[in-house]
MARGU-351429 format. One line per field, with one value per atom (N, C-alpha, C): residue number from 0; residue in one letter; x, y, z. Coordinates in steps of 0.05 Angstrom, whole numbers, padded with zeros to 5 digits. Example, Ala and Ser with C-alpha at 12.3 -4.5 7.8 and 13.67 -1.06 7.14 Angstrom:
// MARGU-351429
num	c(0:0:0:1:1:1)
residuo	c(A:A:A:S:S:S)
xx	c(00264:00246:00264:00257:00273:00258)
yy	c(-00114:-00090:-00066:-00045:-00021:00001)
zz	c(00156:00156:00156:00142:00143:00157)
END
This chain:
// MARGU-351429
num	c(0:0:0:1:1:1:2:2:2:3:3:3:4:4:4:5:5:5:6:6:6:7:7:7:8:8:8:9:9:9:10:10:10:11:11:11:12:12:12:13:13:13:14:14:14:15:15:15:16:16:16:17:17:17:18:18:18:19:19:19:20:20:20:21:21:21:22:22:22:23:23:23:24:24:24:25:25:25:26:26:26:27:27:27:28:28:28:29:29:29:30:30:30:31:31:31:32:32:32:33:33:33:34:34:34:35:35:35:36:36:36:37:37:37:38:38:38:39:39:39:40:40:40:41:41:41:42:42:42:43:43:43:44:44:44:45:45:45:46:46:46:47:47:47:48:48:48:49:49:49:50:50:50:51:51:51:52:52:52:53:53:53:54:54:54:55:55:55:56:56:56:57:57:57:58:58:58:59:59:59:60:60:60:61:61:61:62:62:62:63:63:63:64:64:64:65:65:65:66:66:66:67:67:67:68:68:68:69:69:69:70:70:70:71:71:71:72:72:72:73:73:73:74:74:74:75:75:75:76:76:76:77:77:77:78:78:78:79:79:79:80:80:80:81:81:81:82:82:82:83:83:83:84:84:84:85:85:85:86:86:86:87:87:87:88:88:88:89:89:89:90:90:90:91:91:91:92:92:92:93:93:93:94:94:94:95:95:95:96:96:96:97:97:97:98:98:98:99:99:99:100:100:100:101:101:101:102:102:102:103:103:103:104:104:104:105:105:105:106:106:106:107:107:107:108:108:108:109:109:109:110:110:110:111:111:111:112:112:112:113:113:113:114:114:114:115:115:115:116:116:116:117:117:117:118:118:118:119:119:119:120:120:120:121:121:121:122:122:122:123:123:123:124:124:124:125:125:125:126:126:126:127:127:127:128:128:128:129:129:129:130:130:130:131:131:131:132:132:132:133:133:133:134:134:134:135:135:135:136:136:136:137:137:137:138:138:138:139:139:139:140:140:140:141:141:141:142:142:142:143:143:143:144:144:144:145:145:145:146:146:146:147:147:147:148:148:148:149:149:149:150:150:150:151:151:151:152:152:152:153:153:153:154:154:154:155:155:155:156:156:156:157:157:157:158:158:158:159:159:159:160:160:160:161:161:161:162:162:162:163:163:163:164:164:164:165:165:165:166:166:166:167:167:167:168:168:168:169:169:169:170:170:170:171:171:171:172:172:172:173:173:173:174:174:174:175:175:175:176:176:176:177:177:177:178:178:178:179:179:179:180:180:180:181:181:181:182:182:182:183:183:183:184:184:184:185:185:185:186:186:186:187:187:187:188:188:188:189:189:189:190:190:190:191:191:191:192:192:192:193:193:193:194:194:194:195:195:195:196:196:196:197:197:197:198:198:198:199:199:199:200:200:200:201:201:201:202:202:202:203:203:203:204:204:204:205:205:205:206:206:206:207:207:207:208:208:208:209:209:209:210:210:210:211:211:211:212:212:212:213:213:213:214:214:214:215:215:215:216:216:216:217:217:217:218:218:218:219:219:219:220:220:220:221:221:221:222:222:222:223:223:223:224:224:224:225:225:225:226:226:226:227:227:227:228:228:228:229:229:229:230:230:230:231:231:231:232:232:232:233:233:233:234:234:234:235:235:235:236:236:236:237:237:237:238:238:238:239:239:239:240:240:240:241:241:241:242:242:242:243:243:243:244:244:244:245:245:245:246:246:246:247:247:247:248:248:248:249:249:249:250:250:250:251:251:251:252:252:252:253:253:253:254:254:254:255:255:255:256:256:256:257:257:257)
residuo	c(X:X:X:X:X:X:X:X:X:X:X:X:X:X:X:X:X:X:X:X:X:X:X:X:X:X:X:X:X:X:X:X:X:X:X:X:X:X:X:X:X:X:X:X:X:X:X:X:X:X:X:X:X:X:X:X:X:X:X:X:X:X:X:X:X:X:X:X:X:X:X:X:X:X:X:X:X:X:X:X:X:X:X:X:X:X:X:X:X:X:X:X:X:X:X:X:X:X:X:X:X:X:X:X:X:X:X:X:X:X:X:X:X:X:X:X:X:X:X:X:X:X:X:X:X:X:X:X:X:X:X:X:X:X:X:X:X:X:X:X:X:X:X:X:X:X:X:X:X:X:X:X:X:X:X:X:X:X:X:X:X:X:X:X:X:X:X:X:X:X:X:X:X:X:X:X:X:X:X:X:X:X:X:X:X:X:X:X:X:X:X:X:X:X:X:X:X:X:X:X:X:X:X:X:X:X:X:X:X:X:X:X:X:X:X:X:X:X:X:X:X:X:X:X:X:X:X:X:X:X:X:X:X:X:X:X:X:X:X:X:X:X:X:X:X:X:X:X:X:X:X:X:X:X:X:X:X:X:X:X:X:X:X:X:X:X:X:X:X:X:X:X:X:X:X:X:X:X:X:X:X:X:X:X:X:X:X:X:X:X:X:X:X:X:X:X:X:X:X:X:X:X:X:X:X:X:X:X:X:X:X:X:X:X:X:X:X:X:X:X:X:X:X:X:X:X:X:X:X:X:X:X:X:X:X:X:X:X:X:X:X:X:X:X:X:X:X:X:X:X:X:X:X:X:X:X:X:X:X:X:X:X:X:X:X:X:X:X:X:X:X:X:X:X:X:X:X:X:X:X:X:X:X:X:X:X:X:X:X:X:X:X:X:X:X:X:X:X:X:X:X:X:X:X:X:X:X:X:X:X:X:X:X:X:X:X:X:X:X:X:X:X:X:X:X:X:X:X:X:X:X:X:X:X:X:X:X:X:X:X:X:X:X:X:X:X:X:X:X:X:X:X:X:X:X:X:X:X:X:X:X:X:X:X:X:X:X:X:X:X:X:X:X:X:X:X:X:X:X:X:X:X:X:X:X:X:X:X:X:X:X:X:X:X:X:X:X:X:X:X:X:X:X:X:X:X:X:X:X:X:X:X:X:X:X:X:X:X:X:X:X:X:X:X:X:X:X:X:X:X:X:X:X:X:X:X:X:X:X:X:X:X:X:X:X:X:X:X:X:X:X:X:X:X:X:X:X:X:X:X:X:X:X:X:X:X:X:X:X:X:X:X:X:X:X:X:X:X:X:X:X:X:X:X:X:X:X:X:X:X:X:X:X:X:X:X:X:X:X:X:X:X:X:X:X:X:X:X:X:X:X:X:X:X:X:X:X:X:X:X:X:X:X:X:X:X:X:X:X:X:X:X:X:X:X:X:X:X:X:X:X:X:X:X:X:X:X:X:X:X:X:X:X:X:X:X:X:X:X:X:X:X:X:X:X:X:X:X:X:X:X:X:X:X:X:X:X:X:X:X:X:X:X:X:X:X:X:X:X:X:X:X:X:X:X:X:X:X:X:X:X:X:X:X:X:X:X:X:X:X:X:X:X:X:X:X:X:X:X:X:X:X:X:X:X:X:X:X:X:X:X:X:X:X:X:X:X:X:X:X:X:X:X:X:X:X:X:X:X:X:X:X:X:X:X:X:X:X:X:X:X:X:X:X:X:X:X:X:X:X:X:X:X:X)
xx	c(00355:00359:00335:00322:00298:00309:00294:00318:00294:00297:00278:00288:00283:00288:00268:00290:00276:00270:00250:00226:00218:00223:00216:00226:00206:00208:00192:00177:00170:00194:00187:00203:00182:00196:00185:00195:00187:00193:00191:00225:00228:00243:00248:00259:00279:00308:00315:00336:00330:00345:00371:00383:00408:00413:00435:00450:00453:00464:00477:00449:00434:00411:00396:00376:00363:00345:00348:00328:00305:00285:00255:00240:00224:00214:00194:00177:00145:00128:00109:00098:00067:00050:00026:00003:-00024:-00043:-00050:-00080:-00085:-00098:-00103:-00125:-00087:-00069:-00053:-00023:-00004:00024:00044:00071:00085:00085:00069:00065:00051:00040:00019:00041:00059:00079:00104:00089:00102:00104:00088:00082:00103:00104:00130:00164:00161:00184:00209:00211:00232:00242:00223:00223:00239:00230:00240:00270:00273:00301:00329:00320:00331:00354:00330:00347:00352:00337:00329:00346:00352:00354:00322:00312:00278:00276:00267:00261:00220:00218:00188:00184:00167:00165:00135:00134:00106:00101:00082:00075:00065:00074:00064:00037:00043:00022:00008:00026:00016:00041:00024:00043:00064:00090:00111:00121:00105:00113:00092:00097:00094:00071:00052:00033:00046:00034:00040:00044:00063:00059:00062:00059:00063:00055:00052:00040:00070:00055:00074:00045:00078:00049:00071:00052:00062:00088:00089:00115:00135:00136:00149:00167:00151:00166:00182:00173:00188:00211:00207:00238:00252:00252:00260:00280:00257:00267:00297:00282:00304:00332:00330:00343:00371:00356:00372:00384:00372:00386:00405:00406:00423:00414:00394:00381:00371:00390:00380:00362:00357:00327:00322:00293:00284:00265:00259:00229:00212:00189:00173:00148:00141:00111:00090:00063:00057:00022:00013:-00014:-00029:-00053:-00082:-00058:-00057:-00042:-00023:-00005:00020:00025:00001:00002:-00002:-00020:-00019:00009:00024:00046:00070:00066:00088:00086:00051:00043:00058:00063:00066:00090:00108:00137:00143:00133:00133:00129:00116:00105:00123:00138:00141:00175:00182:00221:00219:00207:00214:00246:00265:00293:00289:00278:00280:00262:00260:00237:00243:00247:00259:00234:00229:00193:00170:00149:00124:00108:00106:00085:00062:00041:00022:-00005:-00010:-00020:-00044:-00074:-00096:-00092:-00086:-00067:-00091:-00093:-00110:-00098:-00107:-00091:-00099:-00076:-00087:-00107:-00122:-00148:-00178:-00170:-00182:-00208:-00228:-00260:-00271:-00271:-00289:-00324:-00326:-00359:-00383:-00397:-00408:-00440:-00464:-00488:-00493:-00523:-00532:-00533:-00543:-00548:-00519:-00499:-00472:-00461:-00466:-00453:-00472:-00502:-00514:-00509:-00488:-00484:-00445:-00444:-00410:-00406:-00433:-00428:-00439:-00468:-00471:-00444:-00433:-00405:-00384:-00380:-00366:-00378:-00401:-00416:-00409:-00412:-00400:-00383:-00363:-00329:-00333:-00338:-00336:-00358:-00365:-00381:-00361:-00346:-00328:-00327:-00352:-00351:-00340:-00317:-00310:-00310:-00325:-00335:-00346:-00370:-00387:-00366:-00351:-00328:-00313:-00305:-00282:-00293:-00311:-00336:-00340:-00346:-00356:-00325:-00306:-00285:-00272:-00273:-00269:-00285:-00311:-00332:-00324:-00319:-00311:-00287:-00268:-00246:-00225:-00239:-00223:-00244:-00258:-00278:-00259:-00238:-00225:-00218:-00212:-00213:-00202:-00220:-00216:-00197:-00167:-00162:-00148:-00138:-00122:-00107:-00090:-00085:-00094:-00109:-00121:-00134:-00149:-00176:-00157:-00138:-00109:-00105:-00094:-00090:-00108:-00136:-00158:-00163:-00158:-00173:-00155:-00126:-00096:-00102:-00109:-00104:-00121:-00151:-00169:-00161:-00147:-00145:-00109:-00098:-00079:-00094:-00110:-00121:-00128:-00144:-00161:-00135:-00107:-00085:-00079:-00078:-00061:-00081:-00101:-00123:-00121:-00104:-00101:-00068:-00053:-00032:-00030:-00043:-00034:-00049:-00024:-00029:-00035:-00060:-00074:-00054:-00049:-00043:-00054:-00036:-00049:-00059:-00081:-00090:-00077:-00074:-00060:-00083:-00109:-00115:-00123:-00107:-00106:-00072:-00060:-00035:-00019:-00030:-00026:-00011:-00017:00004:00034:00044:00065:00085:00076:00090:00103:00130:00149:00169:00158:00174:00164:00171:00150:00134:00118:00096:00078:00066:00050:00034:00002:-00018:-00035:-00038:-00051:-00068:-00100:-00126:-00137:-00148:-00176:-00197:-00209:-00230:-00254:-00246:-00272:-00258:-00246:-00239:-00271:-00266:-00278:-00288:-00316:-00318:-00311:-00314:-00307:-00276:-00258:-00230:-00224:-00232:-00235:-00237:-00255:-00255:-00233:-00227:-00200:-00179:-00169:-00150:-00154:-00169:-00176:-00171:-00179:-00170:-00138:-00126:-00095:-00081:-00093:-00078:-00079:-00100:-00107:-00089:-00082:-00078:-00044:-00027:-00006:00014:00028:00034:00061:00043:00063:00055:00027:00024:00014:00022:00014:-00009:-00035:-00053:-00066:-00054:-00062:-00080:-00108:-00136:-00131:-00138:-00141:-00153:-00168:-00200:-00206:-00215:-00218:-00197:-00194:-00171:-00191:-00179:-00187:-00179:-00170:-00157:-00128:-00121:-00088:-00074:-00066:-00063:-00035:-00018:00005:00002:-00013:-00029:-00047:-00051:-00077:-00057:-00041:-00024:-00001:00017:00050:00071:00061:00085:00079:00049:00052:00064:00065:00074:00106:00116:00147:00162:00139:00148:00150:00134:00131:00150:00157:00172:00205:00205:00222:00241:00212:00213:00217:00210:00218:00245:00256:00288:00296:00298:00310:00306:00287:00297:00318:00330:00346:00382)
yy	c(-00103:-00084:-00066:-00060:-00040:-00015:00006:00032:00056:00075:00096:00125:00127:00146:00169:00190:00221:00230:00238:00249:00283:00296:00331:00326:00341:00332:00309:00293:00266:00244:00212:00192:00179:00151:00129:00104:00085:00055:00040:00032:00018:-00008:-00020:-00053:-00055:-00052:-00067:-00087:-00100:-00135:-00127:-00110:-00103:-00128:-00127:-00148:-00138:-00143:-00139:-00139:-00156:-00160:-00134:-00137:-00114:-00108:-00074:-00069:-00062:-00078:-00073:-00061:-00047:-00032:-00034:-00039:-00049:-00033:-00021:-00005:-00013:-00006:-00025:-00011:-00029:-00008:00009:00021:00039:00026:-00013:-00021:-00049:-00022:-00043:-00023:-00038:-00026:-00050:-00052:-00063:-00091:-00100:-00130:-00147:-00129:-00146:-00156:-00147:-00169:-00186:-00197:-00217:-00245:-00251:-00266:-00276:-00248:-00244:-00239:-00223:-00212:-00243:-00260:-00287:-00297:-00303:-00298:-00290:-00259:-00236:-00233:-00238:-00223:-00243:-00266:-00293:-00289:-00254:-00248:-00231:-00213:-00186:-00169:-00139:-00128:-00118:-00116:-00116:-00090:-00075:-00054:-00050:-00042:-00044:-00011:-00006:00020:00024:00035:00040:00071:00080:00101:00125:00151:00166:00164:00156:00145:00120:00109:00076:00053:00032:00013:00026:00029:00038:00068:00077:00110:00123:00139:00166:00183:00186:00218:00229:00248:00263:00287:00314:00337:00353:00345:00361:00354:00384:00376:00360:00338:00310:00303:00284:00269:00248:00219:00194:00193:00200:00202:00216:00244:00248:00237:00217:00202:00182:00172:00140:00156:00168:00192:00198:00196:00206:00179:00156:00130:00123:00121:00115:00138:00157:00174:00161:00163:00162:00133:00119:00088:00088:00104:00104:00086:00087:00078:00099:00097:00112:00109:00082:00071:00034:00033:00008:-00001:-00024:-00042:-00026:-00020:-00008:-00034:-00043:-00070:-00052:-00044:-00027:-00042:-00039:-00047:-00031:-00019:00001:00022:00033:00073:00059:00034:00039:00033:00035:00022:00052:00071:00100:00107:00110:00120:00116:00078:00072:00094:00090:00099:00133:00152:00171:00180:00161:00168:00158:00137:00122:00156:00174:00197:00221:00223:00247:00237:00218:00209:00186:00187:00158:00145:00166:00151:00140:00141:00124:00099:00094:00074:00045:00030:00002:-00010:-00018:-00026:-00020:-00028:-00028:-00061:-00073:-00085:-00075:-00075:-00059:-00089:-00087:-00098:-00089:-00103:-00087:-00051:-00029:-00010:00014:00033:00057:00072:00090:00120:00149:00172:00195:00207:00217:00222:00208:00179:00165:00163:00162:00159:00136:00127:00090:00103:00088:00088:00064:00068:00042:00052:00020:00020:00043:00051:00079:00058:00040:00021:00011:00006:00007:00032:00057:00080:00092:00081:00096:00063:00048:00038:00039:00056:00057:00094:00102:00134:00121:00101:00102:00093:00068:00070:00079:00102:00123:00135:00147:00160:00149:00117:00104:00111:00104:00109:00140:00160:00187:00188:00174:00174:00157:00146:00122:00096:00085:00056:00044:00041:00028:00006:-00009:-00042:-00043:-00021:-00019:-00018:00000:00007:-00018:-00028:-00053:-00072:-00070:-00104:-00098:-00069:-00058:-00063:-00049:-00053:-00081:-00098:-00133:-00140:-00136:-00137:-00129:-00105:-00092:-00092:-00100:-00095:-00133:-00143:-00178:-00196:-00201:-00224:-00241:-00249:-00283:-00282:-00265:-00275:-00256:-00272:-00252:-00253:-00267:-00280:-00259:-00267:-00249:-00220:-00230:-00207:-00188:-00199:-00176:-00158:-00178:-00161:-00130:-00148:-00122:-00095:-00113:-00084:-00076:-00078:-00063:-00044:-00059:-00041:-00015:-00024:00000:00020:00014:00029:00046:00036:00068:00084:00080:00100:00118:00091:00112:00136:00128:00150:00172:00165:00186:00203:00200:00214:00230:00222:00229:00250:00257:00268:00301:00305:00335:00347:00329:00338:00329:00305:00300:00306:00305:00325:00300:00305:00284:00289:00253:00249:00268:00285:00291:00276:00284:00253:00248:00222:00206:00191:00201:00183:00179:00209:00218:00216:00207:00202:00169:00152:00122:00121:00137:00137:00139:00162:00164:00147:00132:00112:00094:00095:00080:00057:00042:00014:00002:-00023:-00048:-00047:-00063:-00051:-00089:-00091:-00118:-00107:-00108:-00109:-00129:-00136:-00158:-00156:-00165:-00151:-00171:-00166:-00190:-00186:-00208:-00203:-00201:-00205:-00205:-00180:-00160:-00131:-00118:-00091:-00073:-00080:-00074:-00073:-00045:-00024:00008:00000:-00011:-00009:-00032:-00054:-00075:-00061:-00041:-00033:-00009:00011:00015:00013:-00016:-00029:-00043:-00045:-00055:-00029:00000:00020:00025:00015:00023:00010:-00020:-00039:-00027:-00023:-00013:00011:00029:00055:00055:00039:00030:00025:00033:00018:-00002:-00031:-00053:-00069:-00061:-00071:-00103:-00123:-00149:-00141:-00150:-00150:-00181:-00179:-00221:-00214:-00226:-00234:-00258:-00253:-00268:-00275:-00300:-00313:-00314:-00309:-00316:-00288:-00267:-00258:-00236:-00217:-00197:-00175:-00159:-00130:-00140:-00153:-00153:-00189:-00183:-00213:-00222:-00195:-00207:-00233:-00225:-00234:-00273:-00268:-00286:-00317:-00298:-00304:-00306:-00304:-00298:-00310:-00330:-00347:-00333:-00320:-00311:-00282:-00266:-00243:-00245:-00259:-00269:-00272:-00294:-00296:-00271:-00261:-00230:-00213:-00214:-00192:-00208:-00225:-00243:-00228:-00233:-00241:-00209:-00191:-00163:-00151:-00165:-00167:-00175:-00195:-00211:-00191:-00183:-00169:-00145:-00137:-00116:-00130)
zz	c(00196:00218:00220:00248:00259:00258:00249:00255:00253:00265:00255:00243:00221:00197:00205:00199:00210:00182:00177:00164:00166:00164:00171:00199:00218:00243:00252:00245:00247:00237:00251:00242:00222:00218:00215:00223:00231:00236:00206:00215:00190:00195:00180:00179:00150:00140:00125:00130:00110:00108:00107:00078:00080:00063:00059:00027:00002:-00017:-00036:-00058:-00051:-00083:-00086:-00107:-00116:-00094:-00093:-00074:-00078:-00052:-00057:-00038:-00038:-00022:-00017:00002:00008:00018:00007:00024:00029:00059:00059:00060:00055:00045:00071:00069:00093:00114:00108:00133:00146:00143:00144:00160:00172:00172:00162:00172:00163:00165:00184:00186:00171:00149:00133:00113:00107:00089:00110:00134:00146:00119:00114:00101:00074:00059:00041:00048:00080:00075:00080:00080:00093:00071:00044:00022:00006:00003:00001:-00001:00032:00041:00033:00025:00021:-00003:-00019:-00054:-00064:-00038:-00048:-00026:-00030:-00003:-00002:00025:00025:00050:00048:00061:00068:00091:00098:00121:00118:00139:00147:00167:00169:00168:00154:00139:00165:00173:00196:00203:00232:00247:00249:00229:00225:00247:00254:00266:00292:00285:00300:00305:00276:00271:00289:00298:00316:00299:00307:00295:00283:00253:00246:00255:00254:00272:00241:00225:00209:00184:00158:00135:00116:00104:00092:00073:00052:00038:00037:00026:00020:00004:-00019:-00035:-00024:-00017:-00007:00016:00030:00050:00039:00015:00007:-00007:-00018:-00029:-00002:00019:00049:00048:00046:00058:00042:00021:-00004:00005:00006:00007:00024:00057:00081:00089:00063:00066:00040:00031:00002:-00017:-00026:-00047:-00066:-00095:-00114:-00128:-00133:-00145:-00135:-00130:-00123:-00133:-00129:-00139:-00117:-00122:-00113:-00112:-00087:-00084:-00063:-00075:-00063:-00056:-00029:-00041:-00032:-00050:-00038:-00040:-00010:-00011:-00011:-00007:-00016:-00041:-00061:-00094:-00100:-00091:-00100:-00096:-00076:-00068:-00083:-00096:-00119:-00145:-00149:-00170:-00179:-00153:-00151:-00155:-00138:-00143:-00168:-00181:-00211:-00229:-00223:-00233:-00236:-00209:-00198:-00193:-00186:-00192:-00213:-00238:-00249:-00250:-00237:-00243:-00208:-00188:-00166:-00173:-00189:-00191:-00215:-00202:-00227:-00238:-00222:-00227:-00204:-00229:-00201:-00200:-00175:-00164:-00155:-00166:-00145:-00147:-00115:-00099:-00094:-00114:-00107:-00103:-00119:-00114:-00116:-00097:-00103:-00127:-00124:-00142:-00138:-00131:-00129:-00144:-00132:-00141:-00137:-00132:-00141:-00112:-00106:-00089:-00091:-00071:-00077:-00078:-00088:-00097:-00091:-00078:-00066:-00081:-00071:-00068:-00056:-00061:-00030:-00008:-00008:00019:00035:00014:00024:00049:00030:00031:00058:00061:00091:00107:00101:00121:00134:00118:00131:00135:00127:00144:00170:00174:00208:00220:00215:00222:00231:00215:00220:00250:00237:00259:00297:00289:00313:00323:00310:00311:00324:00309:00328:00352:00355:00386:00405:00391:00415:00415:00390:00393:00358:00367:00335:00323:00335:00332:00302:00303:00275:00257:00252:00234:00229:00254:00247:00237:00241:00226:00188:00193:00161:00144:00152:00141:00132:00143:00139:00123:00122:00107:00083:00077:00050:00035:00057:00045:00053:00058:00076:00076:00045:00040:00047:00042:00038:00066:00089:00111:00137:00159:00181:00200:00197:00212:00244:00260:00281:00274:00253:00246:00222:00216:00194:00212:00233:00251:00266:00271:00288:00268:00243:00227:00217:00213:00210:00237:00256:00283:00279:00279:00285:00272:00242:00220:00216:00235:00243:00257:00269:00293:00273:00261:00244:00228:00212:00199:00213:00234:00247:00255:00255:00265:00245:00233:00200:00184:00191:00181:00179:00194:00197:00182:00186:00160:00135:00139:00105:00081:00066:00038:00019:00022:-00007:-00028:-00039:-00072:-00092:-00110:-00134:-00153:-00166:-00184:-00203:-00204:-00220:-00248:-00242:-00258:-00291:-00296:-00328:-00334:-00318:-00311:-00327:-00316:-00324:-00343:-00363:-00390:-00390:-00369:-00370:-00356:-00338:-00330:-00347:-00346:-00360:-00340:-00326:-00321:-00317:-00317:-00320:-00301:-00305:-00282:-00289:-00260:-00265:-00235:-00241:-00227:-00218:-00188:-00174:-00173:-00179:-00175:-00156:-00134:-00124:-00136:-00140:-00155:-00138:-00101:-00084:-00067:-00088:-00067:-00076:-00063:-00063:-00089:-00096:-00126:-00143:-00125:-00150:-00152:-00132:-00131:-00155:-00161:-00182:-00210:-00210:-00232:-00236:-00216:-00223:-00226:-00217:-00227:-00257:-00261:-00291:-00306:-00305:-00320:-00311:-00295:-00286:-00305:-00310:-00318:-00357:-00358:-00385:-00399:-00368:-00384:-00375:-00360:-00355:-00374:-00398:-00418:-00415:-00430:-00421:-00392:-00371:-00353:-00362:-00331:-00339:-00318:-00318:-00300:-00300:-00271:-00259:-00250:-00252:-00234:-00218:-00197:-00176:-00161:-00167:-00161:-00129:-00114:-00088:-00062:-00081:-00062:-00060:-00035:-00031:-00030:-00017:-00019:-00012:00006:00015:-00012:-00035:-00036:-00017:-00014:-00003:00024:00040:00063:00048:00019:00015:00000:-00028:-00042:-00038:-00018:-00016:-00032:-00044:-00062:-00086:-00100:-00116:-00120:-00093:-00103:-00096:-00086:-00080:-00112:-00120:-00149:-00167:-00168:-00181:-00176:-00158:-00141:-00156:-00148:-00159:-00185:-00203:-00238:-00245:-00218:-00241:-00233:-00208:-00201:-00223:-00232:-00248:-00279:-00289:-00303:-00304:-00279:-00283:-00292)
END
């Protein structure tokens, strides 16, 4: 069922399956909204009860009008659907966002998936030649032309591929940001944090993502205790989108432990 969940005075667009199985909760990265786990959710919903939303100002949800941060909203979601605790599959900001409520409610939290996953605190770090080529970019984008941007972003973040809809949720997901820019309350950092996380936890890496983001998933997986960290040859920032049977399975295998 489609339904939209009131949030402060903002909503969100949301989607759950509904059914009896363990619930999972999906949340998607930032060059993304809820459609990027088309791919998983049929899967999914087949075992799971599966819940998906798009994050303020992303996809279906409405501008932000107000100061919010990520966690706080998935504690909203959970909340107003009556879910006391769920599998958390998070990828990029929605792998920070697991990461956070994993932090900040570990009793809402059964496990974590995280999907190529940021972390509060955390700054990507490029080449200089990289880095004066995605400020001109930018630069574009605030003059009006966001072509440069949408090209750089695929580039950096969608080596394994460009297809229709990646190109969509890359384009959307600038113009989400550029919305979201004025209320939201940056993640606190998480990244002296990792330790205290206590539930199972299994991390997806591409190994043709971002390269600074590669290496912080390699210290997540490290400082995670008990994490399984899968490499994954040929993938890039989204595996849900690249891999679907493998993160179905995953998603699967940490139901099944409860």
């Amino acid at each position: 069922m489609r339904m939209t969940i009131p949030v402060g005075a903002d909503s969100l667009w949301a989607e759950d399956s509904g059914g009896d199985g363990e619930p999972v909760v999906l949340l998607h990265p930032g060059i993304g909204d809820l459609r990027s786990w088309e791919a998983v959710w049929p899967a999914l919903t087949e075992t799971c009860r599966v819940v998906r939303y798009d994050f303020r100002g992303y996809g279906g949800s409405p501008a932000p009008t107000e100061p919010y941060d990520w966690a706080d909203d998935l504690l909203a979601v959970l909340d107003a659907l009556g879910i006391a605790s769920a599998h958390l599959v998070g990828n990029s900001q929605g792998g920070a966002t697991a990461v956070e409520v994993a932090l900040r409610r570990p009793d809402a939290v059964r496990s974590l998936v995280l999907l190529a996953p940021s972390a509060g605190g955390w700054q990507p770090s490029a080449a200089e030649e990289v880095e004066a080529r995605w400020e001109a970019a930018e630069e574009a984008y605030a003059a009006g032309d966001e072509e440069p941007l949408v090209a750089f972003m695929l580039e950096l973040w969608c080596a394994a591929g460009h297809e229709p809809l990646v190109r969509d949720l890359v384009r959307t997901s600038l113009r989400a940001e550029a919305a979201e820019a004025v209320h939201l309350r940056r993640l606190p950092s998480a990244l002296d944090r990792f330790g205290e996380i206590a539930v199972p936890t299994t991390l997806l890496l591409g190994e043709r993502d971002f390269p600074s983001l590669v290496t912080l998933n390699e210290e997540m997986a490290a400082g995670i205790p008990g994490c399984r960290l899968v490499r994954l040859a040929g993938v890039d920032h989204l595996p849900q989108l690249r891999v679907p049977e493998l993160v179905v399975e995953t998603v699967r295998a940490h139901c099944a432990q409860r």
